[in-house]
N, C-alpha and C positions, 0 to 999 in steps of 0.2 A: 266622666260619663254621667248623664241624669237616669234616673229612674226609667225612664221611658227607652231604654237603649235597646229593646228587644227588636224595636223598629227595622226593617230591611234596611234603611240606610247607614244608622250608627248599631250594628248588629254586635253584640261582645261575641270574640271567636276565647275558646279555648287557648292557653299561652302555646302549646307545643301537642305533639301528637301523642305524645306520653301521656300526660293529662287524659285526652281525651279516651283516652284506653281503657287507663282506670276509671273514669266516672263510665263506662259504657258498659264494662263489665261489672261494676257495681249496681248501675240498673238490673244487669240479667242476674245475677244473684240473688238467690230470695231462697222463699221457703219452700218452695220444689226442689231446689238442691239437697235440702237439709233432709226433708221427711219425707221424701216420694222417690225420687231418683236411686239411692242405694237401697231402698228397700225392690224395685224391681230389677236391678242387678242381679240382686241374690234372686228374685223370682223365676228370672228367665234365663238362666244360664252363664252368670256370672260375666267370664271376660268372654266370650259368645256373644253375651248381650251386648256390652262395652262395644264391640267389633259394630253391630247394626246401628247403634247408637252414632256411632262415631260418622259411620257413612250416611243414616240420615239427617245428622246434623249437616253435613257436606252438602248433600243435593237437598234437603227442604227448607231446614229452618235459616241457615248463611244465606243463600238468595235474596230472602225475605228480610232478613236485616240489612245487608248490602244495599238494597233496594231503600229502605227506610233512610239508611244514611245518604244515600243517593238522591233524594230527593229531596232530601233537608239540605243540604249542601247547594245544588243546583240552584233550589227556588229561595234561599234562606227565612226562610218562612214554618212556621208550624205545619204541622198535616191537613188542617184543611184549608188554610190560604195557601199552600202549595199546588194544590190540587185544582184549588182553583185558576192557579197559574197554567200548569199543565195542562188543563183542559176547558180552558176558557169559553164561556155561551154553554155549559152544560151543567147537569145537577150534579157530576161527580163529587162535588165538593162535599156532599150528603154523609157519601163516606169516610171522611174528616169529622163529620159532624157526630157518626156513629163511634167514630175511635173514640175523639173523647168521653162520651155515654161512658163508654166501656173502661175506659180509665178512672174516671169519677166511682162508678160503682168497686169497680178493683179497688181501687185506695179508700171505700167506704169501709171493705171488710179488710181489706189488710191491715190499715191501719189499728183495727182492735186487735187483731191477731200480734201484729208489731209490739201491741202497748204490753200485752200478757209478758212477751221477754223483759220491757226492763220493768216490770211488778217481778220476775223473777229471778232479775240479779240481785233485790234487796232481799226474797223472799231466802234465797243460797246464800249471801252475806252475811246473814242473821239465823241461818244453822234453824230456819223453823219446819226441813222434816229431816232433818237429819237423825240417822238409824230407825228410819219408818220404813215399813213393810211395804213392798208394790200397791195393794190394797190399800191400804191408808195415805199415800200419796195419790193415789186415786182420787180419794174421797177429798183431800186438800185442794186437788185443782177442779173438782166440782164445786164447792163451796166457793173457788173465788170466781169462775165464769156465771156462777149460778148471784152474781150479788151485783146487782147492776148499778150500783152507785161505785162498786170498788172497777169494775171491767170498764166501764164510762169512763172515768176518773184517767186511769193510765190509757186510754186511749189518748183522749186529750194531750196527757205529757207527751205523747208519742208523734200528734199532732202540729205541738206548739215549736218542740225539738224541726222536725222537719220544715212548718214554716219559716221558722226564724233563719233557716239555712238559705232557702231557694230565695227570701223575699234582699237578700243581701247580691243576690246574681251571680254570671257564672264564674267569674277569677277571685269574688272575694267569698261566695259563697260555696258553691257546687264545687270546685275546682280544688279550693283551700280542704274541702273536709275532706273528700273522696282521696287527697295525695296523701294525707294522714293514715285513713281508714282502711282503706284497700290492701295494703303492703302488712299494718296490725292486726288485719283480719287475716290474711295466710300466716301469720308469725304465727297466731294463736290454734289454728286450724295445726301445723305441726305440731303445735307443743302438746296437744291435745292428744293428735296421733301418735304421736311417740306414745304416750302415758298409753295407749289404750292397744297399741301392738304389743307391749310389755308385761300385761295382766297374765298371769299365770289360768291358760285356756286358752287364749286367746287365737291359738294358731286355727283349732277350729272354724273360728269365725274367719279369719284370713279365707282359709279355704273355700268356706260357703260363698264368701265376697268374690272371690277372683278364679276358682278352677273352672275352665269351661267344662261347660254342659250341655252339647250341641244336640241333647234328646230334647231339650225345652224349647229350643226357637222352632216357633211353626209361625203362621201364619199371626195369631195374638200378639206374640212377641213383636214381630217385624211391626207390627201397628203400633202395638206400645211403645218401641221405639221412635218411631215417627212422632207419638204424642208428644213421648219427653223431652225428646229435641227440638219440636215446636213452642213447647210452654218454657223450656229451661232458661229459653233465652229471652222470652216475653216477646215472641212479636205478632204481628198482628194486630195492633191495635193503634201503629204508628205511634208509640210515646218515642223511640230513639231518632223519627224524623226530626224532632226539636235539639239533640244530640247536634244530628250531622248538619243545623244549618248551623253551629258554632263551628264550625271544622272548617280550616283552611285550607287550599290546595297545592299545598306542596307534595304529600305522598299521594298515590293513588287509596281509594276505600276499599279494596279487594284485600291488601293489606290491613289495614284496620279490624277487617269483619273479621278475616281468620284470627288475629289477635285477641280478639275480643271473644270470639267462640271458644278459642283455647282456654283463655283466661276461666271463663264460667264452666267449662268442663273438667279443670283440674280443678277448682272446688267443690264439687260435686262427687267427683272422684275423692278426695281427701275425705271429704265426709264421714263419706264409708269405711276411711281406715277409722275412725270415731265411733262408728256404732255399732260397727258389727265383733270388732274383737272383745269388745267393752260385754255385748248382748253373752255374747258365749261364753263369755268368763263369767259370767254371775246368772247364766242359766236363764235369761228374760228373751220371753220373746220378743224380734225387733220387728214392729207393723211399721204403718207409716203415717201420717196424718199427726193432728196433736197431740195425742196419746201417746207417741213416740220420742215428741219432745217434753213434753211438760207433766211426762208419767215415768214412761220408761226409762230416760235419760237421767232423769231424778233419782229415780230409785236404784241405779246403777252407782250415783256418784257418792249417795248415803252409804251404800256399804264401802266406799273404797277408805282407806289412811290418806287424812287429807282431801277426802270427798266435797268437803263443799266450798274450798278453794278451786276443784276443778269446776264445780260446778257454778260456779259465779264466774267464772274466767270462760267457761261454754255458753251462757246465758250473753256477758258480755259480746261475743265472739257473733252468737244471733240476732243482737240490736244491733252490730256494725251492717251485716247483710243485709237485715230491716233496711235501716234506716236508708243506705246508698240505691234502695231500692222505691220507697217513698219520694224520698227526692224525686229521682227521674220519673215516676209517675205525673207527680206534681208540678215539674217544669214544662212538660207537655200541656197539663190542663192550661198552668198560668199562659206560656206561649203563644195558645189557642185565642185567649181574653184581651192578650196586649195587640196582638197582631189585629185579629178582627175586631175591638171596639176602642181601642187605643188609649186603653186603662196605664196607668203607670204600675211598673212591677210590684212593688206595695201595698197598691190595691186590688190586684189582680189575684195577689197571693192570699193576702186574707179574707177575699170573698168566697175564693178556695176553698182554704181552711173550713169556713162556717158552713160551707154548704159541705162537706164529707164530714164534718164531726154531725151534721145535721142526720142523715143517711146513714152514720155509724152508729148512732143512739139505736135505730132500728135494728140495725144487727146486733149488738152486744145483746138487744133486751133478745133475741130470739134463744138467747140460752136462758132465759129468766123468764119473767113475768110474760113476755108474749111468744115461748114456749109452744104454745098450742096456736098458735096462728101460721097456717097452713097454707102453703101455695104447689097444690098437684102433690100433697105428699111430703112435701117438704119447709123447714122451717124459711124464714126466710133470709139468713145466712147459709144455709145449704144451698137453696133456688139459687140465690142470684152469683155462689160462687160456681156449685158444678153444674149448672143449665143454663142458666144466661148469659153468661161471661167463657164458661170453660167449652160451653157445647155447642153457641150461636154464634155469641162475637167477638172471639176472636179466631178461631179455625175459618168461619165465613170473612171474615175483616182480612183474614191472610190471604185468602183466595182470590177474592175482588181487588186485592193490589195486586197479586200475580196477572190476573186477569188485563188488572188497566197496564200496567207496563209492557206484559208479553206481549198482548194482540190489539189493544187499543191505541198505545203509546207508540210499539214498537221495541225495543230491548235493544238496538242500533242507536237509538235516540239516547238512553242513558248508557250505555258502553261508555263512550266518548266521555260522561263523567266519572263515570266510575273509575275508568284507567287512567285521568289523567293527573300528572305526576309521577313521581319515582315508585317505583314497586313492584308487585304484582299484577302482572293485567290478566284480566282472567274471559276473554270475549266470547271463544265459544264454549267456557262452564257456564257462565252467567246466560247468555243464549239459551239453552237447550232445557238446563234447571228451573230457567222462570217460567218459558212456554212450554214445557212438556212436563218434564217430572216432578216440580214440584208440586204444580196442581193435581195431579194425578194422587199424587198422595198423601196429601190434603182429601180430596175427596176420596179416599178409601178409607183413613182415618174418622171422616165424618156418618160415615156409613157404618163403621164399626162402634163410632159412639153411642149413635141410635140406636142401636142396636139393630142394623139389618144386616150388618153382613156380620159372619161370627170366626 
């Protein structure tokens, strides 16, 4: 196959549907699993919350993925020449146009946030805070987001790492790492768990993790569930359309999507056997965001025997998630570039590249030197992660697909793909989820974001 193989005609498929599982739920894997997800577990009522969780992953976020692979499959095309297939002589294709934006700027700041992990397996390798106080490893991981040549720097690796993967395609690149990665990254995720259900405390934290608490689910909670089930999986943004047009027809995707939702919700789940028995055995409290990973987690694995073997072996554990997460970002954006200007993958990937490490110089410096540059109150790695991207476009990007398929498309029109092959056929879940309930809660989520409804 040449370079150029992304083409609708010589299109590379995935070798088997196994494959495609693991690179799918590698994409949905990321850093919402790790530092957001179990910290509102324990917020909201523990296996309570799990319960609402579970069933809005069911009826809003599955749809939307289903959908995404549905459409990649059908038209084998990226998200917006797809669209433009579906809906030929009209501007929808715009909203292709919008998904990738929204991917590029996600991969602008993730990718710095990626880079911080592996600056963190050498910093745990090399024992430089070990038996340092919460405080003082505080101070350690200011001093390195705060030094913009050293934050730069491991973005880059984190960068160079990911293109070299995608610009090799999908059986010898995407396909090759993720069969490795995916199955090492649950190895490690138990082994990790074990170590941290075993800390003398630990059963506390068990508790806070998983006793329900059905005083806590109100109306917040059931939104916040919805949230996390919409971002766990990443969609809205169309990056898994470029997934499912490597996907062959032999099973049906109704199969696939619960696969793949399973798969991203048992590591999210396991997480939490990670942080929270860990948290309570050594008295720290467990928040959520960076501070959780590259503070709190640190300063847990400093006080343990043998702490900063686990703690390089966690860090490891967070560039495998990264990274299968990057990838699927970035085969969307490349996908986007070959399909519509008929660049070879090569080329397509490393103009990628230049343009997000471009975009990520911006964010890394917003912890540094441009610090005080402000957009509505916020830096502009804050802006463009929780208002641009987490508040506009992708909750709206998710809606306006539900939109075009339920009532513009029709939801009859992709049934027929979505079920065909062996499997699960799922006509009237998929029916009822795209046209009624999952828009619905999508916009009561969005009304919640803004804070209108409370």
């Amino acid at each position: 196959m040449t370079e150029s193989n992304l083409s609708t005609q010589k299109r590379e498929k995935f070798s088997n549907r196994f494959t495609f599982v693991l690179a799918s739920v590698g994409g949905a894997i990321g850093l919402g699993n790790i530092w957001k997800f179990p910290y509102v577990v324990g917020k909201y009522g523990g296996a309570a919350f799990i319960v609402i969780y579970l069933i809005a992953l069911l009826f809003v976020a599955v749809p939307i993925l289903i959908s995404e692979f549905a459409i990649g499959r059908k038209t084998n095309a990226s998200y917006p020449t797809a669209l433009k297939t579906l809906f030929p002589k009209s501007k929808w294709y715009l909203l292709g146009i919008i998904g990738v934006i929204s991917l590029t700027l996600t991969l602008s700041f993730y990718s710095g946030v990626a880079g911080w992990t592996v600056a963190y397996i050498f910093k745990s390798a090399t024992s430089q805070y070990s038996g340092m106080e919460i405080n003082k490893i505080g101070e350690v991981f200011g001093k390195f987001i705060g030094n913009p040549i050293e934050s730069i720097f491991w973005m880059f690796v984190m960068m160079i790492i990911t293109t070299f993967i995608v610009s090799k395609g999908v059986k010898k690149g995407i396909e090759k790492i993720c069969n490795v990665l995916l199955p090492l990254l649950f190895i490690l995720i138990l082994i990790l768990g074990i170590k941290s259900i075993t800390l003398d405390g630990a059963s506390k934290g068990l508790e806070f993790y998983l006793k329900p608490d059905f005083s806590q689910l109100s109306t917040e909670a059931v939104l916040a569930a919805i949230g996390q089930a919409f971002f766990s999986l990443g969609v809205g943004a169309g990056n898994l359309v470029i997934y499912g047009s490597y996907l062959d027809k032999k099973k049906t995707i109704g199969s696939s999507g619960i696969l793949v939702a399973l798969g991203d919700t048992l590591a999210a789940l396991l997480f939490g056997f990670i942080i929270f028995p860990a948290a309570f055995a050594y008295n720290i409290e467990a928040g959520m965001g960076p501070p959780l990973v590259f503070i709190t987690l640190p300063a847990i694995f400093s006080q343990m025997k043998f702490g900063m073997v686990f703690a390089t072996t966690f860090f490891v554990l967070l560039f495998f998630a990264c990274l299968t997460s990057t990838i699927c970002i970035m085969e969307a954006i490349v996908g986007y570039l070959v399909d519509e200007f008929k660049l070879t993958r090569n080329k397509a990937t490393w103009i990628t590249a230049g343009i997000i490490c471009f975009l990520g110089i911006f964010m890394m410096l917003s912890f540094s030197s441009m610090s005080d540059f402000l957009i509505f109150g916020r830096t502009i790695f804050d802006f463009t992660n929780d208002i641009l991207v987490s508040i506009l476009l992708l909750p709206i990007g998710g809606l306006l697909m539900l939109y075009l398929i339920g009532w513009k498309l029709k939801p009859k029109n992709m049934i027929e793909e979505i079920n065909f092959g062996k499997g699960i056929k799922i006509s009237k879940y998929y029916y009822y989820t795209v046209k009624y309930i999952a828009p619905i809660a999508i916009i009561a989520m969005l009304l919640q974001m803004v804070g209108i409804l409370k």
